[in-house]
Every structure is written in C-alpha cells, then in structure tokens.
LUMSE-103710 format. One record per residue (C-alpha): x, z, y; residue number from 1; residue in one letter. Coordinates in steps of 0.5 Angstrom, whole numbers, m for minus. Layout:
N
+-------+-------+-------+-----+------+
:     u :     w :     v : seq : type :
+-------+-------+-------+-----+------+
:     X :     Z :     Y : NUM :    a :
...
+-------+-------+-------+-----+------+
***
This chain:
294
+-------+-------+-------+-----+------+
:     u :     w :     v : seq : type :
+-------+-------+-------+-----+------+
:    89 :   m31 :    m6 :   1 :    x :
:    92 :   m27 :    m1 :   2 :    x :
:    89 :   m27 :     6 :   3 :    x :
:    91 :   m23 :    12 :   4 :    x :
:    86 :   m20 :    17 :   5 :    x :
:    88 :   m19 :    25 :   6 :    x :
:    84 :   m15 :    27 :   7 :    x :
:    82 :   m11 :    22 :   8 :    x :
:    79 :    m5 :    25 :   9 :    x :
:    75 :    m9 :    30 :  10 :    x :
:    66 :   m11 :    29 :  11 :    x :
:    68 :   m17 :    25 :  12 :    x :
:    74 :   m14 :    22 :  13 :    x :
:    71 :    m8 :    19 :  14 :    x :
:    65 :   m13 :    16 :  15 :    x :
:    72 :   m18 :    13 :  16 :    x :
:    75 :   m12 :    10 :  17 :    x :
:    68 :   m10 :     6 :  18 :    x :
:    66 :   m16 :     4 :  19 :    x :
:    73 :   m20 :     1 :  20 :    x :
:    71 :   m23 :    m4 :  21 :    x :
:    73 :   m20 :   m11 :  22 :    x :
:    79 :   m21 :   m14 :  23 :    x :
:    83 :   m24 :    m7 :  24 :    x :
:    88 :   m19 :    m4 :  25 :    x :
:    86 :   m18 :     3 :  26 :    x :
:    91 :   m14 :     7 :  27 :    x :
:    88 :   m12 :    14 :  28 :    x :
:    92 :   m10 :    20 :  29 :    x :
:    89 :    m6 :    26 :  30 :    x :
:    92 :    m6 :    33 :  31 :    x :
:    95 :     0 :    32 :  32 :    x :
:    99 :    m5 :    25 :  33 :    x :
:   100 :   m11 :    29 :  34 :    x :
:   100 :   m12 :    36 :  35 :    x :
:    99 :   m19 :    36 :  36 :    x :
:   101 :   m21 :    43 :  37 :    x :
:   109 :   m19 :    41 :  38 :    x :
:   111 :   m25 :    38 :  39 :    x :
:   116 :   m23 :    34 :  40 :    x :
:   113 :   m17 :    31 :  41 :    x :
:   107 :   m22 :    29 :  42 :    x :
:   112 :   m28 :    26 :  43 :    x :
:   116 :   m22 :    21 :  44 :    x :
:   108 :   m19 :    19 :  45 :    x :
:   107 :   m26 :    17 :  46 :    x :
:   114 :   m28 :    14 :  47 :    x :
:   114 :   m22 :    10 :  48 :    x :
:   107 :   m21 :     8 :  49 :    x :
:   107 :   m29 :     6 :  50 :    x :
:   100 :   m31 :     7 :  51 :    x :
:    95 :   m36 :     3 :  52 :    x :
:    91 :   m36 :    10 :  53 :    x :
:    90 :   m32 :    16 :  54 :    x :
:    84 :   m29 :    19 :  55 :    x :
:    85 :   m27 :    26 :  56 :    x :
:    79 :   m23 :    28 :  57 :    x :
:    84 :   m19 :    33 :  58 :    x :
:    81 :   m20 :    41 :  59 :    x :
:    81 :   m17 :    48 :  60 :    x :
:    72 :   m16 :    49 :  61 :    x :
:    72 :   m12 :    55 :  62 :    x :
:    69 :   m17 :    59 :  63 :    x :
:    68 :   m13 :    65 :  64 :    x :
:    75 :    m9 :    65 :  65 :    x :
:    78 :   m17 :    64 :  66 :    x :
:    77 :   m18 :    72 :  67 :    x :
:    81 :   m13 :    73 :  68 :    x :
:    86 :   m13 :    67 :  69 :    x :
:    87 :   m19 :    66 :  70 :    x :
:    94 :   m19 :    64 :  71 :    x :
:    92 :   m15 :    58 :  72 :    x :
:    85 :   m20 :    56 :  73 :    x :
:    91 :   m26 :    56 :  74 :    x :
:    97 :   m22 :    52 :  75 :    x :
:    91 :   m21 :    46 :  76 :    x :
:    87 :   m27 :    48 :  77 :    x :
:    92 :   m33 :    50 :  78 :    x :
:    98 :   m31 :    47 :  79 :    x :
:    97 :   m27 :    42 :  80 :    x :
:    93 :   m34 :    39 :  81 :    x :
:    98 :   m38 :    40 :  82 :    x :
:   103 :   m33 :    36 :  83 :    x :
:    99 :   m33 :    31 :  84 :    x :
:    98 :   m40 :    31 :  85 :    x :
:   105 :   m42 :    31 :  86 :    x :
:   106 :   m36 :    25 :  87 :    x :
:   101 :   m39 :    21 :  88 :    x :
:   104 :   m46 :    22 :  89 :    x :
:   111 :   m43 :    20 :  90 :    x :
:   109 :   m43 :    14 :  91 :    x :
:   103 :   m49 :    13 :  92 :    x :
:    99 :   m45 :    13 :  93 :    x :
:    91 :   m44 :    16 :  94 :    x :
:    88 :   m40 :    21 :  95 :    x :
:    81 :   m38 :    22 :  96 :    x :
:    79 :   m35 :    29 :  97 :    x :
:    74 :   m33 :    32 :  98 :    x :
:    72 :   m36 :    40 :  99 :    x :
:    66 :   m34 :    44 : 100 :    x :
:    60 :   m37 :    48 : 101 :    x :
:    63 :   m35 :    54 : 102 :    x :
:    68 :   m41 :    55 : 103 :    x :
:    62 :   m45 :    58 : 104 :    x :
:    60 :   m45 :    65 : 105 :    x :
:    52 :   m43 :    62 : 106 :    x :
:    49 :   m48 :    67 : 107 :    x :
:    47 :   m54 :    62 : 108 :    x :
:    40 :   m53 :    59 : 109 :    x :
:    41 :   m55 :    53 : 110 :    x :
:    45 :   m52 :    47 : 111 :    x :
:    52 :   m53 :    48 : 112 :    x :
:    55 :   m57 :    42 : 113 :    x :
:    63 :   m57 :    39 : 114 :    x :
:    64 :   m64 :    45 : 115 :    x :
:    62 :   m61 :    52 : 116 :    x :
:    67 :   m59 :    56 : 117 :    x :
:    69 :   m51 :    56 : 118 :    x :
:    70 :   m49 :    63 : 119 :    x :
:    70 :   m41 :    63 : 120 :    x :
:    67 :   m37 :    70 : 121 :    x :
:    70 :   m30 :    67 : 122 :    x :
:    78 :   m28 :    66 : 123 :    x :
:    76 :   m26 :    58 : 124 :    x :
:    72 :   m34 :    58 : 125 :    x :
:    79 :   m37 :    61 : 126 :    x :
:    83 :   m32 :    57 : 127 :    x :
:    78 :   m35 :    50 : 128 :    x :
:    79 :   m42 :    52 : 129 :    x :
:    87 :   m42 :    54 : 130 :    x :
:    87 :   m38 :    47 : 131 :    x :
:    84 :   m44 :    43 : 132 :    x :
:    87 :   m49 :    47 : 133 :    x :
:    93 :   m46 :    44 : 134 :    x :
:    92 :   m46 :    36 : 135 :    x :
:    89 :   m54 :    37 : 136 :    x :
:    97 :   m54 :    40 : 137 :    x :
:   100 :   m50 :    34 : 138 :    x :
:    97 :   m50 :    28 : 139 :    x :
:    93 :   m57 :    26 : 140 :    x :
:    90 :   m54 :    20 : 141 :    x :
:    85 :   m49 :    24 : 142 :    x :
:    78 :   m48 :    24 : 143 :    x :
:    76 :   m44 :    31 : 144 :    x :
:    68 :   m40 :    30 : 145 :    x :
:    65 :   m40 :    37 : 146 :    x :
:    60 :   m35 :    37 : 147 :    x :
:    55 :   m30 :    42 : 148 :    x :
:    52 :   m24 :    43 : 149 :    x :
:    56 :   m20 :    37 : 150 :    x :
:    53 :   m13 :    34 : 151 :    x :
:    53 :    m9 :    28 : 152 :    x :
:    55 :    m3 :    24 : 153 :    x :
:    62 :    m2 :    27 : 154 :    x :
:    64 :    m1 :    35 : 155 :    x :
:    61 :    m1 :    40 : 156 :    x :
:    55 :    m7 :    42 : 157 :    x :
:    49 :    m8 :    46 : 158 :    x :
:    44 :    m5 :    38 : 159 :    x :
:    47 :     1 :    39 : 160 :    x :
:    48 :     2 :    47 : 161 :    x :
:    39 :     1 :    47 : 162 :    x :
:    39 :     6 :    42 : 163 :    x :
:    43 :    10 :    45 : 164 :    x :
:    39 :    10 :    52 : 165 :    x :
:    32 :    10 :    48 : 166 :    x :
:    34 :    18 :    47 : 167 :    x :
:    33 :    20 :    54 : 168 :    x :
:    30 :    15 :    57 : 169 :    x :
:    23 :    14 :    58 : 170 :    x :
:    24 :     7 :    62 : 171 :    x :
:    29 :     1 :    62 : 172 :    x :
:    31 :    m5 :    67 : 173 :    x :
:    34 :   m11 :    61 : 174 :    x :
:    36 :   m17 :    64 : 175 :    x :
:    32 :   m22 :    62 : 176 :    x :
:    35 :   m29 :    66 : 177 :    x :
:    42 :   m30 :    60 : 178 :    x :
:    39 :   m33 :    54 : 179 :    x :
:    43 :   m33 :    48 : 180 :    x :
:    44 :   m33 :    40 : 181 :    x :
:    45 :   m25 :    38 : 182 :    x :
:    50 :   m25 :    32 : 183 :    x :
:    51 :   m21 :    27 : 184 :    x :
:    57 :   m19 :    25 : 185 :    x :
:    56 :   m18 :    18 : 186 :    x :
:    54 :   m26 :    19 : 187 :    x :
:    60 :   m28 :    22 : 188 :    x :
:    64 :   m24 :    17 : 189 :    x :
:    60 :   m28 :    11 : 190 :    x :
:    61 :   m35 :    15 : 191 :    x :
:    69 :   m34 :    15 : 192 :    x :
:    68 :   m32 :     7 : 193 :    x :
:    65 :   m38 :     6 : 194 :    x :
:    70 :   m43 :    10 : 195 :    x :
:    76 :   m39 :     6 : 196 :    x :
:    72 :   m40 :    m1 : 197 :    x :
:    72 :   m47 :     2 : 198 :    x :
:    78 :   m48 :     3 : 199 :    x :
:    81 :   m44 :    m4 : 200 :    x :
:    76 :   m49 :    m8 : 201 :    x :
:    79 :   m56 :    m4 : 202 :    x :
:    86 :   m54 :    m1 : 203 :    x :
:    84 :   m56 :     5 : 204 :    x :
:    78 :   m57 :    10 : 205 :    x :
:    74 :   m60 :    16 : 206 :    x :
:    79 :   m57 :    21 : 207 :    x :
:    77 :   m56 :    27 : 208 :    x :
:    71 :   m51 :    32 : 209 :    x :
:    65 :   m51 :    30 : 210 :    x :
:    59 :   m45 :    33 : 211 :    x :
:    56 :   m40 :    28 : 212 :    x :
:    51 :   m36 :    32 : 213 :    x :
:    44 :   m33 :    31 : 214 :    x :
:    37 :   m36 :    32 : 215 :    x :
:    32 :   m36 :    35 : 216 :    x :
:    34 :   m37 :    42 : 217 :    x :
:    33 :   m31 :    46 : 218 :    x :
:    35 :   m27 :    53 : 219 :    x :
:    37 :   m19 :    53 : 220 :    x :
:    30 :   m18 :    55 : 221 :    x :
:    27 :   m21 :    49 : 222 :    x :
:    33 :   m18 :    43 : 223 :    x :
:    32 :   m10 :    46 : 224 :    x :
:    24 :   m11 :    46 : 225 :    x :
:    26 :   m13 :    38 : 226 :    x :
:    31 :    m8 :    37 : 227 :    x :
:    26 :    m2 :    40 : 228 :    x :
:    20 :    m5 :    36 : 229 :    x :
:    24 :    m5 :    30 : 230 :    x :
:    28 :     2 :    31 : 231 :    x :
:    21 :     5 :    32 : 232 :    x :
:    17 :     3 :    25 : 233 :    x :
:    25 :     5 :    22 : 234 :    x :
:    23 :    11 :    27 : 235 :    x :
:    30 :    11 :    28 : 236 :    x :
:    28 :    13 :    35 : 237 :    x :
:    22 :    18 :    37 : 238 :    x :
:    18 :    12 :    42 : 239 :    x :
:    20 :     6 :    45 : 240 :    x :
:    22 :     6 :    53 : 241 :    x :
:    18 :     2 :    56 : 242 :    x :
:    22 :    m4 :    59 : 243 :    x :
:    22 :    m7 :    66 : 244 :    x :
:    25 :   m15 :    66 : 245 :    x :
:    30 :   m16 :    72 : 246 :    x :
:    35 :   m22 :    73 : 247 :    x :
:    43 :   m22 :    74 : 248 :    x :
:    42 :   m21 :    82 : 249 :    x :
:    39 :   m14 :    80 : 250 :    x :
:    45 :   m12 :    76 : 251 :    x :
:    51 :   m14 :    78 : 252 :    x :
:    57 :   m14 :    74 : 253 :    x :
:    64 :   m14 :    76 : 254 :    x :
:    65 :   m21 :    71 : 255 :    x :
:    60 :   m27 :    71 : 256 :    x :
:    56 :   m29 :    65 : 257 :    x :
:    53 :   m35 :    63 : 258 :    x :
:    47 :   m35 :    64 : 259 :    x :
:    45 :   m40 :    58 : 260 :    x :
:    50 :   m40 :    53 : 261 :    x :
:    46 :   m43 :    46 : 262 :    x :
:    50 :   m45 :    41 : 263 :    x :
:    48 :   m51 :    38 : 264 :    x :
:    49 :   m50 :    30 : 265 :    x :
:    49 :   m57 :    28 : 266 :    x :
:    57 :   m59 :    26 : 267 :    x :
:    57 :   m52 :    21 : 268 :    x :
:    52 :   m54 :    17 : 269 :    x :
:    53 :   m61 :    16 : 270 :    x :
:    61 :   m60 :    15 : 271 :    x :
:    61 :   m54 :    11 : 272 :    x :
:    54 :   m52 :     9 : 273 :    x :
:    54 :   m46 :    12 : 274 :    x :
:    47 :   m45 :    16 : 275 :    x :
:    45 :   m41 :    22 : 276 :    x :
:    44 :   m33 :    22 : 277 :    x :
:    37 :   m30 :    23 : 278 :    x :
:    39 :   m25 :    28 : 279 :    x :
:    32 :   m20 :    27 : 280 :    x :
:    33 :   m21 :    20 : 281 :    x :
:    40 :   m18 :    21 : 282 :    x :
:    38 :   m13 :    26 : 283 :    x :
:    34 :   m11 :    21 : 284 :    x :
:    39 :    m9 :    15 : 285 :    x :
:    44 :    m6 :    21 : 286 :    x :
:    38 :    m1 :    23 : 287 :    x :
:    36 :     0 :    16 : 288 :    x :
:    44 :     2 :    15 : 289 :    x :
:    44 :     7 :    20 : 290 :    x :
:    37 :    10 :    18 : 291 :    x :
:    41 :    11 :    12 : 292 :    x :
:    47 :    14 :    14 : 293 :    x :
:    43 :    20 :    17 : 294 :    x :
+-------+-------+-------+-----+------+
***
C-alpha cells in the first residue's frame, strides 16, 4: 500500500510517519517538499509518486496570525485541499484530511454532530471550511476528520506552553469559559490508520466527514489543571502554579474562538468501529515521553 503524507513534519504528520503500518510505503513530504497551495507542483508529486492513498495532514494553524494573513491561511487551507482533491481524483483515488472544531460558530450547547451547519467566526474556521467544501466538489471518495484541541510530542501546543510557564511562573490566568475535547495527536494519527487499513481491506469505505476528539468534555481550565496534576507526580515540573479561572473577555485575542465547540463522536463509531480517545490518558503517555527523553 503506498501512501503519501502531506504534512509530514507537522503534530500529526510526525505521529502518521512513526506509526505506519508495517510492510506499507509511506512517503512523507513537508512544507518545505511540497508546498500544496501551488497547484501544479502538487499534481506532478501526486502523478509521479502514483499513490494508493492520500493522507493530508498539511494546514495553516496559526489561528490568531490568520486574521491578519488571511491570504496564506486560504492558500494551505482552501486551496491547498482543493489541490489535493483534484490530484487524488486524477487518479481515483482517496483523500483522507484532517478539519477542526473551529468551523462552528460555538453557540450550541449540545455537541456538534457531522449534519449541523458550519458557520466559522474566525479567518482559519472559513478557511477549514472553504478547504472541506472543496474536497465534497473534487473528490468524491473522501473521509474529512474533524477534530479539536490538538497536542502531542511534536510542535507546538497548549501541553507544552503550560510546562513551558510552569518553570518561572508561581501563578496563571487560564480561560475557563471554551470548553472542548483536547485530542491527541497520537490518537488521531492512529484513527487515520485504522480508516486507511479499512479501506485496504474493503476497497472502498463509508465516505464522507466524520468528528474524532477526546473525551471527557472539558474547558482550558480544566485540561491545564490535568496537565499541572499529572506533570507534578511525573515531576516533570518542580510545584504546579496555582491557576486562576478567567473568561474570554479577560483575555482577548485577535481571532475569535467557539466558546463550545464539542464533538459528538457518535458516526465514527458506528461507521467505522474506531472509538473516542480519552485525552488524559493520552497526556499521560505524552508527558511520560517527555519524562523519558530527558
């Protein structure tokens, strides 16, 4: 089976390339291998590298530097998608790609399912959306993963920022208004494995988006309250500082996020058998990595 992964050097991609299934040929190209919003530099990879199956886990994530480059967030976003759609379809062949939470407005109170309406607030949420709207057009044989809160080993992310100010900071302010599922990377590498392994096995598979987050629910508040527990017994950190809920008037930033933005699950599971991910456990083995590696 050979597979090719967008993206390769990004949180997820790092996590597809380490856990490929054995025996497949995997090829992974970076931003700096492939840039995927130039169209024609993505057909000729595609064409010449003849893969079974596309994986793209390439995206523009700066969600607060989006407002003001918006052109970039819709060259990687939008069209870099619908670049690869078309590539995929050139040659009938499938298209896995990773979407977000952020294409919801965040005003239901109820966890969104795969039939409610998009309607982003933020450039990266439109540019995410725009991006999905593209591969439905372009290549009918797609499986489109929306996920949330995204941390692991690799890059940057909300783990590492509260270690990272754990060393020099008795005392933090974490929003504790958004609730979501944090998700790790790991996990949803292994969930784009399972799909892929489905669709090597049948041929073929139940297109079309489905949501793959952790659980249980939680807000900012309540994941970095986890992460300093779980830190401190690893003593991966000296003392917890103490933390001080806030709301997102307290701390504005320059895109705005969905202030409920939970994933319902339920269409994974029942169309593919792959369940949902229990985000402490997975911060868990994350931080027990790190522990490791000093």
């Amino acid at each position: 089976m050979r597979v090719l992964i967008t993206g390769a050097q990004g949180q997820v991609g790092q996590e597809l390339m380490l856990s490929a299934p054995v025996g497949w040929e995997v090829h992974g190209l970076g931003s700096s291998d492939l840039d995927i919003s130039d169209a024609a530099q993505v057909m000729t990879s595609v064409q010449t590298l003849q893969p079974q199956l596309i994986i793209n886990a390439a995206a523009y994530t700066a969600v607060d530097k989006a407002e003001s480059d918006s052109e970039h967030a819709h060259a990687v976003n939008h069209l870099g998608a619908e670049n690869l759609a078309k590539a995929a379809n050139s040659l009938r062949r499938p298209l896995l790609h990773i979407s977000t939470d952020y294409v919801f407005s965040g005003e239901h109170t109820h966890p969104y399912t795969e039939q409610d309406t998009p309607s982003p607030s933020s450039v990266y949420g439109v540019s995410k959306w725009l991006g999905e709207q593209a591969i439905h057009a372009f290549c009918p044989e797609h499986i489109i993963l929306r996920t949330s809160w995204v941390f692991g080993l690799h890059g940057q992310n909300f783990v590492k920022t509260m270690l990272r100010l754990a060393q020099d900071r008795d005392a933090l302010s974490i929003v504790s208004d958004q609730v979501g599922g944090p998700t790790s990377a790991r996990s949803i590498a292994q969930a784009l494995w399972l799909i892929a392994q489905h669709y090597k096995n049948n041929g073929t598979c139940a297109w079309g988006t489905y949501h793959f987050s952790g659980a249980p629910t939680c807000s900012w508040y309540d994941f970095a309250t986890e992460i300093f527990i779980q830190a401190a017994e690893l003593q991966l950190i000296a003392k917890a500082p103490s933390l001080r809920p806030i709301t997102t008037s307290d701390y504005p930033t320059p895109a705005q996020r969905p202030a409920y933005s939970v994933l319902d699950n339920t269409k994974l599971g029942e169309q593919l058998k792959i369940a949902q991910s229990d985000w402490k456990n997975e911060l868990n083995i994350m931080l027990r990595a790190l522990k490791d590696a000093q």
